[in-house]
Structure formats: structure tokens, C-alpha cells
N, C-alpha and C positions, 0 to 999 in steps of 0.2 A: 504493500500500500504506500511505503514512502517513496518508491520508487515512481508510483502513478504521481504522484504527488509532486515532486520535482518534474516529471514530465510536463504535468498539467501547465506547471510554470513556463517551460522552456517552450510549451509550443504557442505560448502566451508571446513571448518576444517573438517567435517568428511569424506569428500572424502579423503583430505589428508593423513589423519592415517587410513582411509583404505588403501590408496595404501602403506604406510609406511608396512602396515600388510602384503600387497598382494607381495610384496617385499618381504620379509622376507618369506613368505611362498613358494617362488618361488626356492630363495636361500636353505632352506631346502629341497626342492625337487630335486635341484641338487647338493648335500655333502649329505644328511642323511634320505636315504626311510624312515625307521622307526618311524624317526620323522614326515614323511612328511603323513605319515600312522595315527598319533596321531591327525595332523591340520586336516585330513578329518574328523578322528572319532568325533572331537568337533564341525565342523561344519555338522555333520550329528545331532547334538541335536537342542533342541527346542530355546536354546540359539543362538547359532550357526547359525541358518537358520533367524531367526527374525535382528542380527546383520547384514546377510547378504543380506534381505530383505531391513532392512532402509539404507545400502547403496546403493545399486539398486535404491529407489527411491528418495534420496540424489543426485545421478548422477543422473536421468533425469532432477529432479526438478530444478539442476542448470542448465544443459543445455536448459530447455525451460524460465527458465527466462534471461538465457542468452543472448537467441535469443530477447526478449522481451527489454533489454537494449540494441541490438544492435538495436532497431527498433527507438527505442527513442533519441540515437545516431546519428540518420540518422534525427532528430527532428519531428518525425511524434509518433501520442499515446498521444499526452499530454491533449488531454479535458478529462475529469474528468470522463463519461463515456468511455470512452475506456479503461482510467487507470483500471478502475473494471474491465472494459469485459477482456481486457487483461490479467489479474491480475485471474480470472477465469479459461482463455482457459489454467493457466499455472499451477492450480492446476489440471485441467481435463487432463491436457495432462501428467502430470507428471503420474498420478495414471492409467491413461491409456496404458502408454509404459512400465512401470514396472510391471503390470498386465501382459503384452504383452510379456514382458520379462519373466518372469515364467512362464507363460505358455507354451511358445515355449521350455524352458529348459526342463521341465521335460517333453513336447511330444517329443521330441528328444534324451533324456537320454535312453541308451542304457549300464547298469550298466555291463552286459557280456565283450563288447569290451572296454568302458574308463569308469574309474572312477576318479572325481575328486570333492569335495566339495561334 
């Protein structure tokens, strides 16, 4: 549990300076195509797609432990077995919705009409 626990933190800062990123990428798409032409070609690489991989699963992971401290907030969760089970359904669910999430992206990616990332 302490280990989810410093995670929860650590994917707290990478959400951040992703969105710092997703900011700035935004802002360049409205002053400078060209540039904004450059942020897709980098996030069409192998780098690119992996960085935007572990924030996809940085945002859910916090969101489901999110959920998981608001349960425990509400002071229910605290015997020793649910900490795990909980502590489980929040790495299954985290890798399940980001799963979820790319897949749905690329069956609905339609590179003809939008491109973006």
C-alpha cells in the first residue's frame, strides 16, 4: 500500500507537466501550424507514443486511486484485506481503461478527416 501510495504521488507530477506540455502544444497550434506540424511528427515516434502512453495510464491510475481514497474518506476499506483487494482492482483498472483508451483511439482514428498526435 505504501508503494501505491508514493505512486499515486509520482503520477500526480506527471500529469502535471503533461498538461504543462498539453498547454503549450495547444498554444502552438493556435500562433504557429508549422510548429504544431513538428509536436505531431514527434509524437508520431516511438518516443512520443510511449510518453504519451504512461500519461494515459498516469491519468487513470490516479483517478482510480483517487476514487479508492475517497472510499476510505468516507472511512470504509480499512481491514487489511480490502487494502490489497482495493489496492489490486486499482492497478487492474488503471491498465484496463488505458488499454480501453487506445484502443478506442486508434478504432476511431480517421487520419483522412483529423489528425492530431
Amino acid at each position: 500500500t505504501s508503494m501505491l501510495s508514493i505512486l499515486h504521488r509520482g503520477s500526480g507530477i506527471v500529469l502535471y507537466f503533461g498538461i504543462v506540455l498539453l498547454a503549450w502544444g495547444l498554444f502552438v497550434l493556435a500562433t504557429d501550424p508549422a510548429g504544431f506540424l513538428q509536436i505531431q511528427e514527434f509524437m508520431a515516434t516511438v518516443i512520443g507514443r510511449i510518453m504519451a502512453f504512461g500519461w494515459t495510464f498516469c491519468l487513470f491510475y490516479h483517478l482510480c486511486n483517487g476514487i479508492r481514497h475517497l472510499v476510505w474518506d468516507a472511512g470504509k476499506g480499512f481491514e487489511l484485506r480490502e487494502v490489497y483487494d482495493s489496492g489490486g482492482m486499482v492497478i487492474v483498472g488503471s491498465v484496463l481503461l488505458t488499454t480501453l483508451a487506445w484502443v478506442l483511439a486508434y478504432a476511431l482514428h480517421k487520419p483522412e478527416t483529423f489528425q492530431i498526435f
